[in-house]
Structure formats: C-alpha cells, structure tokens
N, C-alpha and C positions, 0 to 999 in steps of 0.2 A: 814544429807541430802547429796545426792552423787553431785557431780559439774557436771555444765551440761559439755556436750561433745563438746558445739560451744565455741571456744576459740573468733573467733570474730564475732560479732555480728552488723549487721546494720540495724536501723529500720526507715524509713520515712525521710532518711535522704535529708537535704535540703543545698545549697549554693550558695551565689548569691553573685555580684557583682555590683556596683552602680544600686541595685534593679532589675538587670536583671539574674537570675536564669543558673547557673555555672552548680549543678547538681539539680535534682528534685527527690524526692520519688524514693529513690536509697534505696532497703534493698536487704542484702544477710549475711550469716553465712559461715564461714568456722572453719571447726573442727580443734583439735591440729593435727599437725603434715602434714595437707593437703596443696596445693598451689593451690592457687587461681591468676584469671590474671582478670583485666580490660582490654579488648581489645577493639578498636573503632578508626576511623578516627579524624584525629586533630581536636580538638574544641569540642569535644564530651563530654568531661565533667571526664574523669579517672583521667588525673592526678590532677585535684583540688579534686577528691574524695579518692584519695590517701594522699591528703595533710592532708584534713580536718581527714584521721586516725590518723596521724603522728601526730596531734594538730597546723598545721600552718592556718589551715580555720577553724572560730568559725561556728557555725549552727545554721540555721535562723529556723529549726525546725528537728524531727526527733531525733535520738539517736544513740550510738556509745557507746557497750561494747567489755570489753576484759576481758576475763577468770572471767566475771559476773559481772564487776567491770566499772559502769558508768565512762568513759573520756570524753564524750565530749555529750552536751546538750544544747540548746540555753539558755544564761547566763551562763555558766559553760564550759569551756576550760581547763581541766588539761594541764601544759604547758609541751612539748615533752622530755623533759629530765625522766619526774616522770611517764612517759608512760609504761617504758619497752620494747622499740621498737626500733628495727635498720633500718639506712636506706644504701642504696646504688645507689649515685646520676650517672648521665649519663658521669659527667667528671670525676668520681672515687675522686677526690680531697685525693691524697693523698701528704703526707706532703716530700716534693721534698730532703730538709737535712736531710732524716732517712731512714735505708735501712730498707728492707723489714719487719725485724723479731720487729722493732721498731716500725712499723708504725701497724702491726697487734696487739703489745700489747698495743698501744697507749688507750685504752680505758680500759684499767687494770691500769692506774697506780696506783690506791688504793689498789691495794693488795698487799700481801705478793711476795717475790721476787721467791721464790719456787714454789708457785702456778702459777705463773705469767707466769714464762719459760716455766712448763710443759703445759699449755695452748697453749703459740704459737706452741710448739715446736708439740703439737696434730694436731693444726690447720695447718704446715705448712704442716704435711704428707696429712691430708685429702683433701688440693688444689692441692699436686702436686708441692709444693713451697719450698720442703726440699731443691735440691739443689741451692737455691737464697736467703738464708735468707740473708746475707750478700753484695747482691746489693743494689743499690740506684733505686727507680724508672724509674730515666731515662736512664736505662740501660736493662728494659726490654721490652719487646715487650706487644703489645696492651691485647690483651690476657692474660698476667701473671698481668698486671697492676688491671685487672678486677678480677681478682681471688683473688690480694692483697686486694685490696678494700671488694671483699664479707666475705673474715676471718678477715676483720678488725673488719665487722658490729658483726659477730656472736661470736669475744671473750666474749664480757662480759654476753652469754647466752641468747639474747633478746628475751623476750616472745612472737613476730611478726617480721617478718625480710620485708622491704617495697622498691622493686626495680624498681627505675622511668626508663625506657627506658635504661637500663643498657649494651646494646649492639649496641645503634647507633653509636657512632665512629668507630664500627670496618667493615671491610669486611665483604661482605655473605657468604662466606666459611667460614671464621671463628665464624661468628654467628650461624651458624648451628652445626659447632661442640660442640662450648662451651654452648649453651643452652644445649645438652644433657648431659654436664660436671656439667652444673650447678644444672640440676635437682638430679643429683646421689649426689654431694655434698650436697642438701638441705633435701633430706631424707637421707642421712649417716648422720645427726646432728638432724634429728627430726625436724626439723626447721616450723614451719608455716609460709608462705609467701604468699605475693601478690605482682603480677607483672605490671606495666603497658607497653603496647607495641603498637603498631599500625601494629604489622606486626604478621599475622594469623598462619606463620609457625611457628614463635619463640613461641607462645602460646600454639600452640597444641603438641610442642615437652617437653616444661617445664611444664607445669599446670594440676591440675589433673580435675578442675573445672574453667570455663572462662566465664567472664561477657561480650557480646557482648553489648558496650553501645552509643547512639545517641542519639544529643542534648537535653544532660543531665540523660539521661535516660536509664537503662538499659531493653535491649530487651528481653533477653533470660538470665537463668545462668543456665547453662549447661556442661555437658561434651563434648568433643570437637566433637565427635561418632555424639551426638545429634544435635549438631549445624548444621553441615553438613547433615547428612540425616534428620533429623527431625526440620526443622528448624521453628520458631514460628509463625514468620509473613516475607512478601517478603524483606522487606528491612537486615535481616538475612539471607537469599537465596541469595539475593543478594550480600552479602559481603562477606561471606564464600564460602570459594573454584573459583569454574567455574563455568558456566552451560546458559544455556539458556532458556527463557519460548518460549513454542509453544502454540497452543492454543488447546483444548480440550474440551469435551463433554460429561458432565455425564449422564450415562449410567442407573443404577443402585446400589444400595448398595457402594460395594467399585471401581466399575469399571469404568473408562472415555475412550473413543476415542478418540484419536490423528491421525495425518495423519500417525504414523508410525506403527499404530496398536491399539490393547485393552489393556490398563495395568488394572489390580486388586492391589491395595495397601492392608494395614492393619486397615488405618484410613479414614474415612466416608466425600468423595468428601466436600468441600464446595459448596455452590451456592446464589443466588441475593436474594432468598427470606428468609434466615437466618436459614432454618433447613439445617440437613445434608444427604446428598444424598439424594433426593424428586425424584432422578430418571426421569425428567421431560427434560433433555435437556439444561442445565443448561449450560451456558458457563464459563468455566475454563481458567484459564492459567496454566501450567502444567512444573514444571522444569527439564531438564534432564540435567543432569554432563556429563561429558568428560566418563567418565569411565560406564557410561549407553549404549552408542552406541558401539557397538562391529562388527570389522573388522571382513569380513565371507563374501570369494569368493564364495561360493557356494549359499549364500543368493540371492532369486530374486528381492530384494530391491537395488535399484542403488542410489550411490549421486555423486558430482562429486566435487571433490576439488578445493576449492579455492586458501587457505591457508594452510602452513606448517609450524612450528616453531620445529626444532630440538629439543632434550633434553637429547639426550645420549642414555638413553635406550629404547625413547621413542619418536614417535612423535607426537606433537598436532596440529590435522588438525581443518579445520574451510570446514563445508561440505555443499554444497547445495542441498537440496531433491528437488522430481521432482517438489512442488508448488513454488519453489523460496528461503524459507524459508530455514536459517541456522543452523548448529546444530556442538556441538562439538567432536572430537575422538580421543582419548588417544590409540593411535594406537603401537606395537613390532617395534621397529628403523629398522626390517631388512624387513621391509613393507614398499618400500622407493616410493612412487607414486609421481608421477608427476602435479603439478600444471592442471589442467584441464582434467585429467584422471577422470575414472567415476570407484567406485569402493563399492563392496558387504557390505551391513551394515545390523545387525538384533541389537535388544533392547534384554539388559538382563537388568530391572528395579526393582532391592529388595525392595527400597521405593519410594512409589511414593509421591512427594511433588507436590500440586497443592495449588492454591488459587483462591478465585470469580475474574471472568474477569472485568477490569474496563476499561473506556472508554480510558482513558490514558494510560493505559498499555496494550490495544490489538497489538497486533505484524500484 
C-alpha cells in the first residue's frame, strides 16, 4: 500500500485552556517537502496550534498525524522528543559557550564522529555559515544567529521543522531578506515546515500554503494568490493586503455597480436573500486593492487627494471620489501630486471580491 503523500495531517483539532477554547476545529494537511504558515493576529490561536504539533498542548478533541503515524489524540500525547520534529523558537536559544559549528551538531551527539562533521560541515555551506563555524554566538549578528539556530533544528533530519515567530527580534530589512534566504534553505533540505507569524509579508514570501487563522479558527488555507484575490469571507479581505469596500449593486449574473463603474467578476455576486446573483438589486459591499484604481490623466473620472504615503517606487495615495467616499492608489513615484490636487483614475479589476451588505458594515 503506497504512503499517503500528506506528511502532516490535522483533523478537528481542539485546545483549550481553563475550559475556554485556544484553538477550535482547526484541520489542514501539508504534503512532504511543502511549507506551510499559520498566520493571524495575536491571540488567534497559531501558536498554541503549533504547540499542540510539537506535543506541548494535549487535545481536548480532533487528531494530529505525521507521515500516517497518530501523535497526538485526546488521552494520547506522544511526548516531543519521540515526534521527529524540530523546532526553532523566537530567541534562537542558542548555547552562548559553543561556537557555531558546535551548537549546530549539538543534536548529533549520538553519532559517529565522521558522520557528525560531515553533517555540519553540509549544513554550514547550505546557511552561508562556512566562514563562522568557529565563532561564539555572541559575536554574530542577529541574522547569522537565526541561521545558526535553523541548521541546528534540521541536523538530526526532522521529519517537520516548526518556526514560532522566528524573525521578530530582527529589523524589516532584515526580515525581508532572510525570509527569502530561508525559504531557499527549506526547500534546498526538502524540509516540511510550518511557520507561525503575524506579519502577512513574511508569510507570503516563505510559505507555499497559509492558514489565515481568528479566534481560534482557521479562515481560509490557501495559497497566498488566493488569500488576496479570492478571499473567503470579509474578515480575510480584511487582513490581507489593502483595500477598501464601497458599496455596490448587483446587476445580473456576475455584474455589480459601483459608483466607479460596471465590474463583471468570475464568481456569482452574493446577495440578502442566499442565492447567487438573483440579479434583483441586491446591495453588496465590494472590495478594491490599491492596485485596482489605476492613474490615467486622460480618464474623465476625477478624485482628489487626500493622502500620500511615499514608498520608493511608489506612492500610496488615499483618494476622494466625487460622493465623498475614499478609495486607495498604488500610483509610479514619478506621479508626484500634491495633497488636494484632483487627478484622472480608471478601474482595471481581474477579481472582483464582494460580499452581502450588512447594516454594520455599509460605508
């Protein structure tokens, strides 16, 4: 019989603390060799569901396989040494009297002294750590420290590598580069991981699949592509990326009316009374990104700036249309307008994301 292809597996998973519910009906699978991220705002519920992989949270219901092989069940906790699993915590805790090439084989020392060496000595070229084996920790920079710490996890081979918030001590510069360092590292080893993060660019630059998760709960698990255009419900619209709802007016089929025109999408309007597109007038709320509103002098559509926040190559304005209502634009930096200038916008919209208008959320 062939092994399934999901190395890990979550099914109905539950955890709770003095009887109030941590994570709830959390399942998802990630195949070998894929990374996986729990993303969500604090208190959401990822890093106890990151725990309860690891075996430090028992489950009050639900299941937890790895490569077919039940760990964790309510009554049943394999305890985390006999898991197969690395982890890589936020302080890196590495051991301050051992230099570098000592603290990556630290989880070899049962083997052979041969295999041992040529182990690190693989792992120091694939982080980039060749010429440091022979410092002390506190002698390198925040960066190499995190680098140490993730060839420490992955010497002894671990069947799931598990990185809690693995970049909050450092700079945004430097977290934007080393996420992308880190994903090339985690598929140069084959490695299956799951990330947890609170911060949407770090996720969508490392993970090949991301858990959008709220109180307790995972919203969506999706590719990052999907999260942003196709996103499953508002409070996912909401979290990912930019964007604003206007309000809208189903049309027919796949069409609504906005004040800033007709969009046609590819998925069938919602509306109050539970079918999809009734084509009756339905009122919508309708999202558009930063990158939907497109500068274009020659357009007869005016808005008139409010806001401008620079970005290098780019600026994102905050625009007022002629009813009041604001919208965002991901505008070329050499488009430099001036706060209360009025300037040409047309909609170029691939997906359109809407949802039924509710009383609390009309604009």
């Amino acid at each position: 019989m062939a092994a399934s292809p999901q190395l890990l597996e979550l099914s109905g998973v539950r955890v709770a603390y003095a009887g109030i519910d941590a994570v709830r009906d959390v399942s998802f699978q990630l195949s070998r060799g894929q990374i996986g991220c729990l993303l969500g705002p604090s208190g959401c519920g990822k890093t106890t569901a990151l725990r309860a992989v690891a075996g430090f949270e028992p489950l009050l219901a639900g299941e937890i396989r790895l490569d077919g092989r039940v760990i964790s069940r309510p009554g049943l906790t394999l305890p985390p040494e006999q898991r197969q699993i690395g982890m890589v915590f936020q302080d890196y805790a590495l051991f301050p009297h051992l230099n570098v090439a000592a603290n990556i084989g630290f989880g070899l020392a049962g083997a052979n002294r041969a295999p041992r060496e040529a182990r690190v000595t693989e792992l120091l070229q694939l982080t980039g750590l060749g010429s440091n084996a022979a410092k002390f920790p506190h002698e390198l920079s925040g960066g190499q420290q995190q680098r140490v710490a993730l060839a420490r996890a992955l010497a002894p081979r671990p069947e799931l590598l598990l990185l809690d918030e693995p970049f909050s001590n450092l700079d945004t510069e430097l977290r934007e580069r080393l996420s992308l360092e880190l994903r090339e590292i985690l598929k140069a080893a084959n490695t299956t991981a799951i990330l947890v993060t609170h911060d949407q660019h770090e996720a969508f630059a490392i993970a090949d699949v991301i858990g959008l998760m709220n109180q307790g709960r995972i919203e969506q698990w999706d590719a990052a592509y999907n999260l942003y255009h196709r996103p499953a419900n508002r409070f996912v619209a909401d979290f990912i990326g930019q964007g604003v709802f206007v309000k809208g007016k189903v049309l027919a089929g796949n069409q609504v009316q906005i004040e800033l025109g007709e969009l046609a999408g590819d998925i069938p309007m919602p509306c109050h009374q539970g079918c999809d597109a009734c084509g009756k007038g339905c009122a919508v709320d309708v999202l558009l990104r930063p990158d939907d509103v497109i500068h274009d002098d020659a357009s007869p559509l005016q808005a008139e700036v409010l806001r401008k926040a620079f970005r290098g190559a780019e600026f994102l304005y905050t625009l007022r249309l002629p009813s009041g209502r604001e919208v965002l634009a991901l505008v070329p930096s050499h488009h430099n307008h001036a706060v209360g200038e009025k300037i040409g916008i047309r909609l170029e919209v691939d997906h359109v994301v809407a949802f039924a208008q509710v009383a609390s959320a009309a604009r």
